[in-house]
N, C-alpha and C positions, 0 to 999 in steps of 0.2 A: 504494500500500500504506500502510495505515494500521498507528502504533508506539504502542503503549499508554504512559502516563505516568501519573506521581501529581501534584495538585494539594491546595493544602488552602485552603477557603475558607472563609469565615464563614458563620454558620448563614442569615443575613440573605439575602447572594449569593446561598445555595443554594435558597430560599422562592424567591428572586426567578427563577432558572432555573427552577427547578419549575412556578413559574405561566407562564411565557412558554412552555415548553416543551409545558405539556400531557400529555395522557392518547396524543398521538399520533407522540410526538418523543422520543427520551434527550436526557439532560442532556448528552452527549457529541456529540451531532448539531448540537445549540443552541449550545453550547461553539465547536466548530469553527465551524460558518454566523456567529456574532459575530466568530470571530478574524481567519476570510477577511476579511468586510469593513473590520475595523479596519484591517489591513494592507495592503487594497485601497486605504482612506481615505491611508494613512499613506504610500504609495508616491504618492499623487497630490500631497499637500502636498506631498513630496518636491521632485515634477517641477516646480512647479508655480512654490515655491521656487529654484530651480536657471532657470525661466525668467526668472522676475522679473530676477534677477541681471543676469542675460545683457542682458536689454530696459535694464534698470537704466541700464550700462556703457556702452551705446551710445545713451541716450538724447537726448542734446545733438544729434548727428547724424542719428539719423530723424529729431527736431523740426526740425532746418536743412533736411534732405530734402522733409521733409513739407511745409512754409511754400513753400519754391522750387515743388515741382510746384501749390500751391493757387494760385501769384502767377502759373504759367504760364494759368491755367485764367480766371483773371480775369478779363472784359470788359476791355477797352483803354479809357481814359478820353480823351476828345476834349478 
């Protein structure tokens, strides 16, 4: 269910919906379809942020990890 709202925008903004929108779209459909993806955009920095961290923290140790399993994998030198 969609809740009706007021927004106030510059005349500029609103030229600019207008033309993106078309003869085939509301300003209100154009509106909402930018917010989704903003937020879509915005939820993924999020995660993505939150993973770095994560990777960040432990990174000394999957590099110690990582080296060990490449030295296992190594030819043996005669």
């Amino acid at each position: 269910m969609k809740e009706k709202t007021s927004v106030t925008l510059s005349p500029d903004v609103l030229t600019g919906i207008d033309r993106l929108a078309g003869s085939k779209r509301s300003r209100s459909a154009l509106i909402d379809e930018v917010l989704r993806q903003y937020l879509r955009e915005k939820i993924r920095a999020e995660r993505s942020a939150r993973d770095l961290a994560i990777l960040n923290k432990y990174a000394k140790e999957l590099n110690v990890d990582a080296e060990d399993g490449l030295e296992d994998q190594a030819p043996e030198e005669d």
